[in-house]
C-alpha positions in Angstrom: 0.0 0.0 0.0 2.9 2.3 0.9 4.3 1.9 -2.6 1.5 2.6 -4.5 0.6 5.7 -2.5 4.7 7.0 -3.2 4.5 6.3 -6.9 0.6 8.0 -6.9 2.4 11.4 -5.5 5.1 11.5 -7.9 2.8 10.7 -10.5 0.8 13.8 -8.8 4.1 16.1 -8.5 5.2 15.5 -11.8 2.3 15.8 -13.5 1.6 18.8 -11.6 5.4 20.9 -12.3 4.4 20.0 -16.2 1.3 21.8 -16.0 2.8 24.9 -14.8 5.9 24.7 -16.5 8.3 24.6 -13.1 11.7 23.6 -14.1 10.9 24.4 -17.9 12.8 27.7 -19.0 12.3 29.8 -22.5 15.9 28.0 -23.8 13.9 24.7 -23.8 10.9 25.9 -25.8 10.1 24.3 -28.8 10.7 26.6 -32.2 7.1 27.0 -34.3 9.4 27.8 -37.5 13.0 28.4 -38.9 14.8 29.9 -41.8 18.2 29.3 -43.0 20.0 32.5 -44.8 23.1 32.0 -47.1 24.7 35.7 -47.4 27.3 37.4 -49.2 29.0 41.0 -49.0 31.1 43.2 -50.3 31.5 41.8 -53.8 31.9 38.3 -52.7 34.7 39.0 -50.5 32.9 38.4 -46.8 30.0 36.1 -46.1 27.4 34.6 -43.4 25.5 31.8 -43.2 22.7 32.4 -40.3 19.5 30.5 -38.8 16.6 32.4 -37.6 13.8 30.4 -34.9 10.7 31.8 -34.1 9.2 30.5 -31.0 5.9 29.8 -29.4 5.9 33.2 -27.7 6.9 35.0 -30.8 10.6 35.5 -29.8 12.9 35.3 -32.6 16.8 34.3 -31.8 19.3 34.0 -34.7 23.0 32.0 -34.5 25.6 31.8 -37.5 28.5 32.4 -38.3 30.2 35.7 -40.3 32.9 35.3 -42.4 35.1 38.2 -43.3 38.1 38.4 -45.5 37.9 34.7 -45.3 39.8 34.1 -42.9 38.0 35.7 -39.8 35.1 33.8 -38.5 32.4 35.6 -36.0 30.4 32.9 -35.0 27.5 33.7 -32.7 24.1 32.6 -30.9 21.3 33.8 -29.2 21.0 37.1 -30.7 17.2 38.8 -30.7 16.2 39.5 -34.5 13.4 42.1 -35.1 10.9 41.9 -37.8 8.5 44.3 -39.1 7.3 43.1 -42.2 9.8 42.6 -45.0 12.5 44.7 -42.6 14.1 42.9 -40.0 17.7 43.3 -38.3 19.5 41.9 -35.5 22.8 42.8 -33.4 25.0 39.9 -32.3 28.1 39.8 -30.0 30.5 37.2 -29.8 34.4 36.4 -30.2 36.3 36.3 -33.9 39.0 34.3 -34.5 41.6 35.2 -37.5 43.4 31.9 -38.2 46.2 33.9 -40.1 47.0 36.2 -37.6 50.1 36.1 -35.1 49.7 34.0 -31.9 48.4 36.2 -29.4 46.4 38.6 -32.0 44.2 35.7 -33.0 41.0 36.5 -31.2 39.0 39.6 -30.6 35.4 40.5 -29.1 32.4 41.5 -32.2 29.9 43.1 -32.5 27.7 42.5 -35.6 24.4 44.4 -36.8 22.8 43.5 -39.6 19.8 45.4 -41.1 17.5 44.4 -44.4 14.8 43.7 -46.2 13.5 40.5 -47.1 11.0 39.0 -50.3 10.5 35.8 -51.6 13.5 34.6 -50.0 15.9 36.9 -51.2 17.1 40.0 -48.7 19.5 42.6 -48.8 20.8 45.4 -46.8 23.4 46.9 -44.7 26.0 45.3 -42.7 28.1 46.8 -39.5 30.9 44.7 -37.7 33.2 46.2 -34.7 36.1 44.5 -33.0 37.7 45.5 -29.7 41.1 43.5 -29.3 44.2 45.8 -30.2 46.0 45.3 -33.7 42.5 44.4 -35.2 40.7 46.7 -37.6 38.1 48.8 -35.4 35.5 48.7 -37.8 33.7 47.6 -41.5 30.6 48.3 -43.1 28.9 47.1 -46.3 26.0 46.1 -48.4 25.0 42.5 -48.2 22.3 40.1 -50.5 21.3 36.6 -49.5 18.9 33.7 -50.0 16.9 31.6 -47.7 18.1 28.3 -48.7 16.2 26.0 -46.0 12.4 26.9 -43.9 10.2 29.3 -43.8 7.5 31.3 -42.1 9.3 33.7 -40.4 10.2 36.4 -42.9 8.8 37.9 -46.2 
């Protein structure tokens, strides 16, 4: 009798934490829809490759990485992306690596914002990218296109 009335409150507990979402945060949520983007900028010289993933609650988070000159990659995740229609732009931070550099002068904090217009799975727009570690270029800025090459129902 003892152990059916100890598995009949767990049952209970459990069911009850799932009902109000107790130990269940916003990273765990499932995504409603998601987009993949194929960019490139500046003549063909930088590129980016990101995901956008709408969520339940209508947050939108996009993760990718940015390729510049090649050899620098600015990977990120988590960033907030904000859609108004076709427009839509995010700003991500994270840490770029340049694989030709000297040993030392390898890695440097980013800061990426990206700004557009989107149709029929083609965007384009402008493109902002600042790094903070000394002996790396301060700043770049250019015009982007790109193509959603996997999902949908997110943007235009």
């Amino acid at each position: 009798m003892r152990e059916h009335l100890w598995a009949s409150t767990v049952l209970a507990l459990t069911l009850i934490f799932s009902l109000f979402g107790i130990g269940y945060t916003a990273a765990d949520s499932p995504v409603l829809a998601t987009e993949r983007w194929s960019s490139t900028a500046d003549g063909g010289n930088n590129k980016g490759m990101w995901t956008i993933s709408k969520k339940p609650d209508g947050q939108m988070v996009v993760s990718g990485v940015w390729t510049y000159s090649g050899t620098v990659k600015c990977p990120f995740t988590a960033g907030s992306v904000t859609i108004s229609g076709p427009v839509f732009s995010f700003i991500v931070t994270g840490t770029a690596t340049n694989y030709s550099a000297p040993s030392g002068y390898q890695d440097s904090p980013f800061t990426l914002e990206v700004k557009g217009e989107t149709k029929s799975g083609k965007g384009s727009g402008s493109y902002a990218i600042s790094f903070t570690a000394a002996e790396w270029p301060q700043y770049f800025s250019g015009k982007w296109t790109a193509t959603r090459i996997e999902g949908g129902g997110i943007t235009e």
